[in-house]
N, C-alpha and C positions, 0 to 999 in steps of 0.2 A: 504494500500500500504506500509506502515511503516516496514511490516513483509517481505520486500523481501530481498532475499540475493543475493548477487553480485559477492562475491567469487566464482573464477572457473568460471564465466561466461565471455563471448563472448560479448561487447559493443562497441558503437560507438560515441563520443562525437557531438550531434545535432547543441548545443548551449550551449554559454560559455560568460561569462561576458571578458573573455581574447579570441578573437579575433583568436589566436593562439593556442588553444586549440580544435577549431571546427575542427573537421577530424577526432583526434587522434581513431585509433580501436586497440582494446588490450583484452587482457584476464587480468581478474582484480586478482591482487595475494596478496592486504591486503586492508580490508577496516575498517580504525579508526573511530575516533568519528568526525570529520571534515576534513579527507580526502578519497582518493582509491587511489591508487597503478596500474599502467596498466601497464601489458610488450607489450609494443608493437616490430615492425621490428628494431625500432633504440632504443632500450633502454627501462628504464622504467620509466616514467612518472607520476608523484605525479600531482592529481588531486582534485582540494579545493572543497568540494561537494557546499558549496553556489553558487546559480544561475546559475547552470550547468543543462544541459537536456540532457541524455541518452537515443540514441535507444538500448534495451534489446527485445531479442524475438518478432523486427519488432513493439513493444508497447514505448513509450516514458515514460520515467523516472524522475520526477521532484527528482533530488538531494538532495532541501531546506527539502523533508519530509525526507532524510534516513538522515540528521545530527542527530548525538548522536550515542554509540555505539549499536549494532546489539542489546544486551540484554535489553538494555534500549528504544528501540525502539520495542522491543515484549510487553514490560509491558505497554506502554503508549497504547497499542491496545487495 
């Protein structure tokens, strides 16, 4: 799961240790090594990837595996 990328994609925030993060949907436009980026309707919303759960493509997304950058996360594969 480590190999997926989120850039350009279509997400939905499940579950979030911040309460107020659960809802947010957005198309993600940067994702670092411990956060993503979402534009959503109001803006755009910096998201801490620990302990966050993304629905992507109707599949849930545990966040804690995509910390680290995208390239260091292919090699740990």
């Amino acid at each position: 799961m480590s190999h997926i990328t989120l850039l350009g994609k279509q997400v939905e925030v499940k579950q979030s240790s911040n309460r107020y993060e659960v809802g947010i949907k957005g198309l993600v436009i940067e994702d670092s090594k411990n956060t993503i980026k979402v534009r959503t309707e109001n803006g755009v919303k910096t998201l801490i990837k620990k302990n966050i759960i993304l629905i992507f493509n109707n599949k849930e997304i545990n966040c804690n595996l995509l910390i680290g950058k995208e390239e260091e996360r292919i090699k740990r594969m």
